[in-house]
Residue frames as qw, qx, qy, qz and C-alpha x, y, z in Angstrom:
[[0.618, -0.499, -0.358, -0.491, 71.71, 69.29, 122.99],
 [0.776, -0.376, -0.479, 0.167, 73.46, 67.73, 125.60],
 [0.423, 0.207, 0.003, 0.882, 75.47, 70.58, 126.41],
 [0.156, -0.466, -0.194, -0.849, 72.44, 72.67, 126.77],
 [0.768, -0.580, -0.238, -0.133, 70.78, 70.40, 129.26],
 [0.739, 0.020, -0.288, 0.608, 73.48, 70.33, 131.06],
 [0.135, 0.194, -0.134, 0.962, 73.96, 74.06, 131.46],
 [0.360, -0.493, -0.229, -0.758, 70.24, 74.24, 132.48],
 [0.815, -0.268, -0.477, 0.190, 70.53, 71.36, 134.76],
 [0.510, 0.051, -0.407, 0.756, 73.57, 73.04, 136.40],
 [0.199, -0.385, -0.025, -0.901, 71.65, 76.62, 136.75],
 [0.740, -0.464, -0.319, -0.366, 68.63, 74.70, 138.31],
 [0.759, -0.530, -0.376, 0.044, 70.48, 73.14, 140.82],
 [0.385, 0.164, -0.195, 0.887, 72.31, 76.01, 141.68],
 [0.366, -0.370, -0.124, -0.845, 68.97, 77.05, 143.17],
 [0.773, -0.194, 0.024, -0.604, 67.52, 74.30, 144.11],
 [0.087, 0.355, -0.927, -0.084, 69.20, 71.19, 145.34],
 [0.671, 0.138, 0.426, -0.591, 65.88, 68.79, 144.76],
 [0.019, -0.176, 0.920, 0.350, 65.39, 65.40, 142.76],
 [0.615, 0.111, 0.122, -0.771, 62.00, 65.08, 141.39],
 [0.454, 0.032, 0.886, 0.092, 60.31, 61.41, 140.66],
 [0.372, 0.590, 0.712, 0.081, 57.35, 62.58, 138.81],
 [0.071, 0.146, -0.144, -0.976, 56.99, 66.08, 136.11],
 [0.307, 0.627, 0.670, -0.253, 53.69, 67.35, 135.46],
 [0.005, -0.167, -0.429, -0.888, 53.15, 69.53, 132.06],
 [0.225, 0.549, 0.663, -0.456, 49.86, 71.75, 133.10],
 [0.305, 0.338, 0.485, 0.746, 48.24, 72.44, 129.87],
 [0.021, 0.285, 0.296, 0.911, 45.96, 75.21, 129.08],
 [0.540, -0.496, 0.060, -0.677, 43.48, 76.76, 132.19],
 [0.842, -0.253, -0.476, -0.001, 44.84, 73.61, 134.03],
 [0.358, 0.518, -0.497, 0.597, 47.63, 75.41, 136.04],
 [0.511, -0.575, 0.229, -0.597, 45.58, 75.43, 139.28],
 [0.918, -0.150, -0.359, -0.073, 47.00, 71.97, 140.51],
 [0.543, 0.279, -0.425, 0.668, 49.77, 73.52, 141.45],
 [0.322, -0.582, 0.255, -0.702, 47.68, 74.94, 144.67],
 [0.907, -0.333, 0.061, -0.250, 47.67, 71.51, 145.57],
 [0.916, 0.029, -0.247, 0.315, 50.91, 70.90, 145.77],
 [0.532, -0.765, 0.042, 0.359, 53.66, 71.81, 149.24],
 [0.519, 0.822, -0.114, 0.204, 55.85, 74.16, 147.12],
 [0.787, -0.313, 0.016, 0.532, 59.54, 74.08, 147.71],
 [0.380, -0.421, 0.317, 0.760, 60.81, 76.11, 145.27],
 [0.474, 0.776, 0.398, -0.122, 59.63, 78.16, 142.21],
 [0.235, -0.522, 0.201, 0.795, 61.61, 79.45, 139.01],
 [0.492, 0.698, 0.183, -0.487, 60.45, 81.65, 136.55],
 [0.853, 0.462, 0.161, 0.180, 60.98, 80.54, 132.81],
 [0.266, 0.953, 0.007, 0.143, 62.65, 83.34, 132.04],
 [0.339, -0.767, 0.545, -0.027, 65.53, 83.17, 134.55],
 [0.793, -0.314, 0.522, -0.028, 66.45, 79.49, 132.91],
 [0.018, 0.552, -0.615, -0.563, 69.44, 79.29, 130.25],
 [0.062, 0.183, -0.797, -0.573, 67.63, 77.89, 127.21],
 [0.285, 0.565, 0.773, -0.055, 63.89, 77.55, 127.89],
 [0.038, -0.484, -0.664, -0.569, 61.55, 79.03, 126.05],
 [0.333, -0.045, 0.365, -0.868, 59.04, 81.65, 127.05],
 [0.190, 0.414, 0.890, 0.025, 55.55, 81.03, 127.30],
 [0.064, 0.107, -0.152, -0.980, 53.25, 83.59, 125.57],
 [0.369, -0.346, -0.702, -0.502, 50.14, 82.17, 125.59],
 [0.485, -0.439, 0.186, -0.734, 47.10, 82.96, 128.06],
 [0.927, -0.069, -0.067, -0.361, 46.95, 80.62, 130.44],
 [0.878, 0.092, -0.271, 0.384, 50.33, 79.23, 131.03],
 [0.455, -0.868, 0.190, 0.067, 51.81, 81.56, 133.99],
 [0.787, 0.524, -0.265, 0.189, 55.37, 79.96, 132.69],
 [0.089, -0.749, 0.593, -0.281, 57.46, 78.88, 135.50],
 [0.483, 0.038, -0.834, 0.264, 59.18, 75.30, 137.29],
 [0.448, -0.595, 0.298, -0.597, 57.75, 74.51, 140.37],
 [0.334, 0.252, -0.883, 0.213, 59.46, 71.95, 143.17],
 [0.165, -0.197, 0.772, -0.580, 57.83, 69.99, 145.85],
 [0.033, 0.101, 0.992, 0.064, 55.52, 67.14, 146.70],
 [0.699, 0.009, 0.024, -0.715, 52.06, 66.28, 145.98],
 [0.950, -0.001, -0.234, -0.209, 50.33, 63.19, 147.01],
 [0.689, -0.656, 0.265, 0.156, 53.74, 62.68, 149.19],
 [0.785, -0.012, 0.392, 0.480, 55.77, 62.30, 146.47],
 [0.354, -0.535, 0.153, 0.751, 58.51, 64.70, 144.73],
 [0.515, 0.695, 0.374, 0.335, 57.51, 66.64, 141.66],
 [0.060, -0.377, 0.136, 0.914, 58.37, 68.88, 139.35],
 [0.551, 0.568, 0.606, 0.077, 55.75, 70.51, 137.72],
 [0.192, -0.067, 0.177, 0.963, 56.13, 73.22, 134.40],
 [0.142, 0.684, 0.367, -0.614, 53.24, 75.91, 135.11],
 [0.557, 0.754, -0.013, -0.349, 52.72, 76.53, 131.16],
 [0.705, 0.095, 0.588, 0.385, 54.04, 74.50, 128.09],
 [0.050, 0.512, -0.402, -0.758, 55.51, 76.06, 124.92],
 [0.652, 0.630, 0.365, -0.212, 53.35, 75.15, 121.38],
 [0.617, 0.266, 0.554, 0.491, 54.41, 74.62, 117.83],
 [0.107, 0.781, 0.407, 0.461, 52.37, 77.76, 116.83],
 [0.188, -0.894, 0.173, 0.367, 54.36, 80.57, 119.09],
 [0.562, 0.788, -0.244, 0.062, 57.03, 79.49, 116.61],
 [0.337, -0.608, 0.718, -0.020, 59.68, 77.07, 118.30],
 [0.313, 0.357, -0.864, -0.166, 61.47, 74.51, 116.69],
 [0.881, -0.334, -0.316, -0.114, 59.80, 70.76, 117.94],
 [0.705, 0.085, -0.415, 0.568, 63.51, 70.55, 119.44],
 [0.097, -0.409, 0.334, -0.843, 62.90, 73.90, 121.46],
 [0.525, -0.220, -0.277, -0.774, 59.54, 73.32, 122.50],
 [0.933, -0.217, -0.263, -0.115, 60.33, 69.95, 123.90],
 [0.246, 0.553, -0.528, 0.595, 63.82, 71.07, 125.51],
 [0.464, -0.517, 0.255, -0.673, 61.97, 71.18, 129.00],
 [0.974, -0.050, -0.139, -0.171, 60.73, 67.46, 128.67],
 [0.756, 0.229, -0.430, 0.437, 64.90, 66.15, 128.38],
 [0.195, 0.472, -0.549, 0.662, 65.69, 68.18, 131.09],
 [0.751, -0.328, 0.241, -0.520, 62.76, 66.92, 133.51],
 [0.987, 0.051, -0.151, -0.002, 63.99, 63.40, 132.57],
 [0.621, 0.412, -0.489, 0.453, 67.64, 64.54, 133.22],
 [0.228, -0.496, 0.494, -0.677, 66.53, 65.96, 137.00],
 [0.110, 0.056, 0.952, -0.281, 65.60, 62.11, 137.95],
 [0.732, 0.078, 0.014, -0.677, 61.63, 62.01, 136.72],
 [0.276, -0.063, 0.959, 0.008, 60.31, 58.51, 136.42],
 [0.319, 0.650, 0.689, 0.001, 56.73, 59.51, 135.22],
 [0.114, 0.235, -0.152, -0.953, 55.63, 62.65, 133.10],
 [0.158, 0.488, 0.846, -0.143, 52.25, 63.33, 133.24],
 [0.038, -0.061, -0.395, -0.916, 50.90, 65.80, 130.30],
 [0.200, 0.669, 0.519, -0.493, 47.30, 68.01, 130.83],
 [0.135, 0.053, 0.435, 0.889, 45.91, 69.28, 127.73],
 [0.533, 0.482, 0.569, -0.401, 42.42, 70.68, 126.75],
 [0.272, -0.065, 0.837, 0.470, 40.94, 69.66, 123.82],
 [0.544, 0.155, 0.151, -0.811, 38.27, 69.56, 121.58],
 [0.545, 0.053, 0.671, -0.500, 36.06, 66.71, 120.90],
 [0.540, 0.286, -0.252, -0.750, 35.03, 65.06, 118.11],
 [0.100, -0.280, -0.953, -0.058, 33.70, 61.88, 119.04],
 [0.232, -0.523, -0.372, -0.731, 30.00, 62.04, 119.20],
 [0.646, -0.330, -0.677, 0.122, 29.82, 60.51, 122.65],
 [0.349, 0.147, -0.272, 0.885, 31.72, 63.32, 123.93],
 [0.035, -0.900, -0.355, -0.249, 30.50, 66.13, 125.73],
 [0.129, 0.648, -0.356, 0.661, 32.18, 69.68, 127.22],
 [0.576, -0.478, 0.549, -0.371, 33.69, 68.97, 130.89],
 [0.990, 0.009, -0.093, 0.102, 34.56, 64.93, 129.87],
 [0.514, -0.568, 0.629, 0.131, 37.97, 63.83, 131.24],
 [0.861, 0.463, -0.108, -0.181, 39.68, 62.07, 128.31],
 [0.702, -0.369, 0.541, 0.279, 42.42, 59.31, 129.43],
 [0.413, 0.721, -0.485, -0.272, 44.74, 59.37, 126.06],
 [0.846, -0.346, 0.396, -0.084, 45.59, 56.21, 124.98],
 [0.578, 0.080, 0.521, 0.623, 47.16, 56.64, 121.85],
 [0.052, 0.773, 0.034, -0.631, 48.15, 59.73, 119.17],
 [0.721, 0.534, 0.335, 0.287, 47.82, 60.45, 115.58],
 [0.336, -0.440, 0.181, 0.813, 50.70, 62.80, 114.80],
 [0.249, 0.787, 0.390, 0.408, 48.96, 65.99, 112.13],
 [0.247, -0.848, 0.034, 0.468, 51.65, 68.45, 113.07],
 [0.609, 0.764, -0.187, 0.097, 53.71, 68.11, 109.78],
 [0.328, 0.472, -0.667, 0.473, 57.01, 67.19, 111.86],
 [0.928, -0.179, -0.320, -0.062, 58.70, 65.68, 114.39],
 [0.488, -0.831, 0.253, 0.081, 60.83, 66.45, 117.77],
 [0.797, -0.228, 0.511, 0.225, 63.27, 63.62, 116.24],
 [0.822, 0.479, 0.241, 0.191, 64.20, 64.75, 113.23],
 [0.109, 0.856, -0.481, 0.155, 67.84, 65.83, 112.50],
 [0.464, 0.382, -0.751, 0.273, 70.73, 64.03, 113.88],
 [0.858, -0.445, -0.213, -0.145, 69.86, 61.54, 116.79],
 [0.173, 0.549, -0.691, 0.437, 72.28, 61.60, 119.85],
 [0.735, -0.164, -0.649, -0.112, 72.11, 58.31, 121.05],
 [0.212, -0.040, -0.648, 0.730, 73.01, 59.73, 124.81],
 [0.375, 0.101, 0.336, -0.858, 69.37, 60.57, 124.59],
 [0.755, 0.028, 0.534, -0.381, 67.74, 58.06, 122.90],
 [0.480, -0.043, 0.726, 0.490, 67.99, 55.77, 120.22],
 [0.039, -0.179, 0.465, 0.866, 67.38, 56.63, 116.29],
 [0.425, -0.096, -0.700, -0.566, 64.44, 54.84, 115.94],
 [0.248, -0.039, 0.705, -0.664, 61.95, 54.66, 119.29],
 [0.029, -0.569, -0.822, 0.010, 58.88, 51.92, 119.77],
 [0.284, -0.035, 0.272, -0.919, 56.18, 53.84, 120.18],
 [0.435, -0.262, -0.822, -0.259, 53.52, 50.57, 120.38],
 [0.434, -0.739, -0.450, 0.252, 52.87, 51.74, 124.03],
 [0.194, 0.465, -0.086, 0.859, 53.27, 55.78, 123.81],
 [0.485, -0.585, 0.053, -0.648, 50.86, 55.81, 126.89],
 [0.010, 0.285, -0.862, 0.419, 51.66, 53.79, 129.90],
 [0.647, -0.294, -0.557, -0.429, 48.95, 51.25, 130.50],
 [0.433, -0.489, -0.669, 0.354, 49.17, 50.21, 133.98],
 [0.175, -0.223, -0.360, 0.889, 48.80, 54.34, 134.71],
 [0.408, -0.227, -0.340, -0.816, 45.81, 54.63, 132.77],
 [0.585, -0.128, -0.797, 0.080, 44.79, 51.53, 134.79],
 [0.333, -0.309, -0.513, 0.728, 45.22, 53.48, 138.12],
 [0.055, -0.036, 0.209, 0.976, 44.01, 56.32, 136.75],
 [0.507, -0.218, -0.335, -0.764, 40.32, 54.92, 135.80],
 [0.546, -0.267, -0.718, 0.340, 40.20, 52.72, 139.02],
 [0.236, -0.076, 0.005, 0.969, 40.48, 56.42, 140.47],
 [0.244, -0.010, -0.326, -0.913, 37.75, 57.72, 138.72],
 [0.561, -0.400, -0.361, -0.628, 35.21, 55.89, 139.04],
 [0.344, -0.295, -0.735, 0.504, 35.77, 55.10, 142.99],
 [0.001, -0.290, -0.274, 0.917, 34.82, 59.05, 142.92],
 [0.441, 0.609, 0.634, -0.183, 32.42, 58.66, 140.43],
 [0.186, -0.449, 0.443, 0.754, 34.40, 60.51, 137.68],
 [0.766, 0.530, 0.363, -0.006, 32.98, 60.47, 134.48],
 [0.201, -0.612, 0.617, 0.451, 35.90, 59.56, 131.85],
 [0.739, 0.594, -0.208, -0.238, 36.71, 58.80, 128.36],
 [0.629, -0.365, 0.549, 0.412, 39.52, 56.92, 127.03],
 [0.651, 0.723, 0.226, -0.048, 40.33, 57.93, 123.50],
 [0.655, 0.159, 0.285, 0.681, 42.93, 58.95, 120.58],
 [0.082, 0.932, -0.037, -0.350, 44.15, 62.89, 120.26],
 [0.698, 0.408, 0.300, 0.506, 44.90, 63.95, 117.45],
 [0.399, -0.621, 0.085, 0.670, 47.78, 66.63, 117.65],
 [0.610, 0.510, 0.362, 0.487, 47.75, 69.29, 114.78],
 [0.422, 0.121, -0.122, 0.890, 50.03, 72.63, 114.43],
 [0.078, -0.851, -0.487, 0.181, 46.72, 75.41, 115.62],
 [0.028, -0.003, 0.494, -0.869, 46.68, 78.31, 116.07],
 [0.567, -0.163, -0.381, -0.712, 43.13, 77.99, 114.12],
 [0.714, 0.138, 0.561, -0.396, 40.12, 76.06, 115.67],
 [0.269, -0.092, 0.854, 0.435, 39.41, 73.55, 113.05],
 [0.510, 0.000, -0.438, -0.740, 36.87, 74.07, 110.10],
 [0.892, 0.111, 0.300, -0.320, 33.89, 71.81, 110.36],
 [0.942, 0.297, -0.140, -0.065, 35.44, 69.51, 107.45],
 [0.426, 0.617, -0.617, 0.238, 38.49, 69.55, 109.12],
 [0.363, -0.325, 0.676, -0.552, 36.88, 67.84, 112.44],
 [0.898, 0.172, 0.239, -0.327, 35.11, 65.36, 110.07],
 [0.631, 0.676, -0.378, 0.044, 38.44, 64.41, 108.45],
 [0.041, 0.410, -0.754, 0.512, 40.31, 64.08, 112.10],
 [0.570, -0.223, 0.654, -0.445, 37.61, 61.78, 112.88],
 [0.937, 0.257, 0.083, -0.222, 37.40, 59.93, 110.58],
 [0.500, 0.638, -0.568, 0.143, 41.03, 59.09, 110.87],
 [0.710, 0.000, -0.613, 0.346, 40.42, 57.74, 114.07],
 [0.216, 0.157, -0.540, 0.798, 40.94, 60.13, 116.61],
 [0.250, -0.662, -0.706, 0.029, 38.21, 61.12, 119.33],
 [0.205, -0.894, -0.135, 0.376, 39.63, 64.70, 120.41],
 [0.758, 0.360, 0.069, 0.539, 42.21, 67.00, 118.79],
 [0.321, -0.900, -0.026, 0.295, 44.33, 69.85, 120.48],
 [0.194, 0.868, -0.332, 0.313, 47.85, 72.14, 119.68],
 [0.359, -0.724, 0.538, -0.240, 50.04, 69.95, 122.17],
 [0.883, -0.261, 0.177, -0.347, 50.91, 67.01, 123.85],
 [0.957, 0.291, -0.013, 0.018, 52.40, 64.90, 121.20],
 [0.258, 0.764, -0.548, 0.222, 55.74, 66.47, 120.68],
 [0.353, -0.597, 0.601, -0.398, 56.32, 66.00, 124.64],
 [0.944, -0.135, 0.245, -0.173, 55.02, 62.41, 124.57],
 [0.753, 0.601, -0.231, 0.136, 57.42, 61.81, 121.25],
 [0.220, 0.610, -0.646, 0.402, 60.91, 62.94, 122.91],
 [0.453, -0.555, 0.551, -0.428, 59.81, 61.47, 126.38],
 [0.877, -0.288, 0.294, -0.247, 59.56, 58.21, 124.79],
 [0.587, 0.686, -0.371, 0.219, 62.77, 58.66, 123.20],
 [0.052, -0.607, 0.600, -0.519, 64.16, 58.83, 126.72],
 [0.396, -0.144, -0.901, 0.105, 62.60, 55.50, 127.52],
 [0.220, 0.069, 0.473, -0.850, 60.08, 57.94, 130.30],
 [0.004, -0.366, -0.926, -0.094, 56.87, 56.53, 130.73],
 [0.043, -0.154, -0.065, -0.985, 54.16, 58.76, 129.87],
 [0.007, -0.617, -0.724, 0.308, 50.40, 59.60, 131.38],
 [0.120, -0.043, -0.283, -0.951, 48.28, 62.32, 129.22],
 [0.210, 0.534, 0.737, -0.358, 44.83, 63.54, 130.30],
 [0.040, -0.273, -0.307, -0.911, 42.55, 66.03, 127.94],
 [0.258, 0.590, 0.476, -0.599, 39.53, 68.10, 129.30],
 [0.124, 0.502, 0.665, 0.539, 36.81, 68.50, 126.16],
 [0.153, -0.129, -0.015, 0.980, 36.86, 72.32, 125.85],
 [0.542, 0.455, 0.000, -0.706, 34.38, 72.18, 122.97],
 [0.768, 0.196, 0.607, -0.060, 32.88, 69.88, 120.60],
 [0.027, 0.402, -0.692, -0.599, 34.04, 69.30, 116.67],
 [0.365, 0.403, 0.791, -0.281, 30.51, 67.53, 116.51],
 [0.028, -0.166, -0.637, -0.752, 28.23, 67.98, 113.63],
 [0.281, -0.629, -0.579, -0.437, 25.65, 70.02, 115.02],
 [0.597, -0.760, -0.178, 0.188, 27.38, 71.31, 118.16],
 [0.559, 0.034, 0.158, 0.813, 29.83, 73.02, 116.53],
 [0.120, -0.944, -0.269, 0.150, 29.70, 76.64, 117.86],
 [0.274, 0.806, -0.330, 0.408, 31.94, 79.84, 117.56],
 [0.861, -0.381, -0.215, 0.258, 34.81, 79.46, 119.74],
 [0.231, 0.901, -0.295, 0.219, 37.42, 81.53, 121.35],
 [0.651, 0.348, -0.543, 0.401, 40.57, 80.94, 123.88],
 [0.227, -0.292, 0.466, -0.804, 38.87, 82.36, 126.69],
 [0.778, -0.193, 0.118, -0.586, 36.25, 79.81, 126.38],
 [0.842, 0.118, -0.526, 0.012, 38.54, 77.21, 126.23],
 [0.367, 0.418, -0.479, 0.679, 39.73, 78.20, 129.09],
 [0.562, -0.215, 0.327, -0.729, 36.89, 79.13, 131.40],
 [0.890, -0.083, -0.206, -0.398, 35.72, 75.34, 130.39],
 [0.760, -0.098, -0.604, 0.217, 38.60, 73.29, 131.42],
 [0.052, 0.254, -0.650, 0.715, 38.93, 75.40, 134.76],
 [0.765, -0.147, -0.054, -0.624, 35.41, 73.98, 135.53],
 [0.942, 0.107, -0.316, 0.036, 36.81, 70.45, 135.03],
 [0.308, 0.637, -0.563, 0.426, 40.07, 71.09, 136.91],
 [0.436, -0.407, 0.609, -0.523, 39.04, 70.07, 140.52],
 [0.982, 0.037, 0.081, -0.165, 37.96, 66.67, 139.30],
 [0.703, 0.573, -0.409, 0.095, 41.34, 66.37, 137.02],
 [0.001, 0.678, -0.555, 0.483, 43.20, 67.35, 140.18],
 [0.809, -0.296, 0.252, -0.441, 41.38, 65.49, 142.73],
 [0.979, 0.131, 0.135, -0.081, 42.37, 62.15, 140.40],
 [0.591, 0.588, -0.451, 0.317, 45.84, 63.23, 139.51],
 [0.244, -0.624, 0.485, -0.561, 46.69, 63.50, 143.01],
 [0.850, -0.113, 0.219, -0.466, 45.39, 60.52, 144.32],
 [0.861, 0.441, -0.203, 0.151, 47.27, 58.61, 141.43],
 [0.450, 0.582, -0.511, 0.444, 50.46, 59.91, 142.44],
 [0.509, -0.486, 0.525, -0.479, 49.64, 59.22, 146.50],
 [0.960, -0.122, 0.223, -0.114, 48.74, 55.52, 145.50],
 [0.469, 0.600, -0.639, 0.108, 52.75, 55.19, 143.38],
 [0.814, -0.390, -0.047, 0.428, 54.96, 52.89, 145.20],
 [0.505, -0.751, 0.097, 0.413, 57.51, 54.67, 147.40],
 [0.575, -0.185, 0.373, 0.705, 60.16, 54.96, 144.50],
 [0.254, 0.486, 0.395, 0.737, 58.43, 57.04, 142.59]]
């Protein structure tokens, strides 16, 4: 593994000689943040020894350098999923190498669907904790301890003082925002009705095809994490409708200019080191 970063690491900055503080993962119909940020430099998955493709609508798949909110990012323009068929260890490959080009934060966009009742489509949901319903786990196999240790806390998998900033944020603009548990399970299916009354009643408030993995490895690497969901569609008894991937899509680009608006901001108010 290390080896691999390494070789991707090398490739990257054989392009680009640039040290990012902060990575953004832009999940599904979220990719437009990246018009708000002073590009430096742009490479396409494809051209980088050992990522992954993306292959899903909705994920343009490429790296992109340079600052938003004054400060240095890298963000990845589509994320890779359990359900194209990569390993957890592929899939999350991207994460170790953002953490190996100098990140300090990684901030994960997903959209989601809903299945608190409180909820409605277009809610911002601040993630404060995950219920892992993927059947596996980035970490399993040998553990190389030059990446993190065998056995990682995860009591704080979400950074509290950035949720903190985050809904301070919000509601200066008048945001309306959630704060809740996603629950992370392998998709490609939407979930049955009794399978959105089972995932709430385990607790969770939203459930999506992402997220977790990336949180998992990044707090192997000790990286402090920040995860937002946009509520696509509802898992509601009685608002449960037909759903497709185009409407999950067309709903969180509705929500984007708010998401943005507040991610941005967040990362302008950092102190200077990040």
């Amino acid at each position: 593994m290390l080896e691999k970063i390494k070789e991707t690491i090398d490739y990257i900055h054989g392009l680009i000689d640039y040290k990012p503080r902060i990575g953004i993962v832009l999940g599904t119909g979220l990719g437009g943040l990246v018009k708000e940020i002073n590009v430096e430099g742009t490479i396409p998955y494809k051209d980088i020894p050992n990522f992954p493709l993306s292959t899903v609508k909705g994920h343009e798949g490429q790296l992109i350098f340079g600052k938003l909110g004054g400060k240095k990012v890298v963000a990845m323009q589509g994320r890779f999923h359990y359900y194209e068929g990569y390993t957890m260890q592929e899939l999350t490959f991207p994460i170790r190498v953002l953490k190996m080009l100098g990140i300090e934060l990684l901030i994960l966009s997903n959209a989601a669907g809903g299945v608190n009742q409180e909820y409605e489509i277009g809610d911002l949901m601040v993630i404060k904790d995950h219920i892992n319903l993927m059947g596996d786990n980035p970490l399993i196999g040998r553990n190389d301890t030059g990446l993190g240790p065998r056995f990682p806390d995860m009591s704080e998998a979400y950074d509290k003082k950035i949720i903190r900033q985050f809904t301070k944020i919000a509601r200066v603009h008048n945001i309306h925002f959630q704060v809740g548990v996603y629950a992370a399970v392998t998709g490609p299916t939407f979930e049955t009705p009794a399978e959105y009354r089972y995932i709430r009643t385990l607790g969770a408030d939203a459930v999506g095809m992402s997220t977790v993995p990336e949180a998992i490895v990044a707090r192997h690497m000790s990286l402090p994490v920040f995860a937002v969901s946009v509520i696509s569609d509802l898992g509601v008894e009685g608002k449960i409708v037909e759903i497709s991937h185009d409407d999950v899509i067309d709903a969180a680009s509705m929500v984007e200019p708010k998401m943005t608006l507040v991610i941005k901001e967040m990362i302008q108010n950092m102190s200077p080191k990040v």
